[in-house]
Steps between C-alpha positions, in 0.01 A plus 500: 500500500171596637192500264165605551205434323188675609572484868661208527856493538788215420851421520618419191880383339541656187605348182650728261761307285449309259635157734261582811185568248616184348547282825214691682392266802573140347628299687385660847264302714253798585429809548327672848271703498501852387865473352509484109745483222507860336586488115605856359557489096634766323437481112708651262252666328428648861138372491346267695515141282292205536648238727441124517598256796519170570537285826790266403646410843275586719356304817208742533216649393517896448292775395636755260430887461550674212591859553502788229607871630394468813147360505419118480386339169377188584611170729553126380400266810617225679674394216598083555887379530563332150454154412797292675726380234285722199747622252614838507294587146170367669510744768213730528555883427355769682524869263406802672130623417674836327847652489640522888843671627449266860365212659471318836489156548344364842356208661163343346210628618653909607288600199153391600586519917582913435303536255724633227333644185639671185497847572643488876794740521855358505836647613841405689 
């Protein structure tokens, strides 16, 4: 999928079941530039929810944006690859800043480099 955010443009895969959310990009050994992961979540309710993640698997850093409706709602950065051999229940969690319906996950350091700030329009 293509996504832009402000005027910056990405290819992105898209997750949308419940097994790629879940498997995401563990396991992969990186990520070039301007390509992302694209997470779509559709709540039953038919709100945006609060979403947490967590890096188990992962052999890179990433930066995650947290999209609600079209507009971005904050960004965790350049967060680290987990502890090697930490158990599964020490794993950090990172929870959306508010209720979001999308986010893109991309290589440590987009966020800062483009200069992505909540507000910036989003769409694919």
């Amino acid at each position: 999928a293509l996504v832009r955010i402000g005027k910056h443009e990405f290819i992105a895969e898209v997750a949308d079941t419940e097994e790629e959310r879940a498997r995401g990009l563990s396991g992969r050994d990186s990520l070039d530039e301007m390509r992302g992961m694209l997470f779509l979540f559709d709540s039953p309710a038919g709100g945006p929810e609060v979403q947490s993640f967590w890096m188990k698997d992962m052999k890179f850093p990433i930066d995650i944006i947290w999209v609600r409706k079209g507009g971005v709602i904050g960004a965790d950065r350049n967060l680290p690859l987990p502890v090697s051999g930490a158990a599964l229940s020490g794993l950090p969690m990172y929870v959306s800043p508010g209720p979001v319906n999308a986010v893109l996950e991309v290589r440590a350091g987009t966020v800062e480099a483009l200069e992505i700030r909540a507000g910036d329009k989003f769409s694919f």
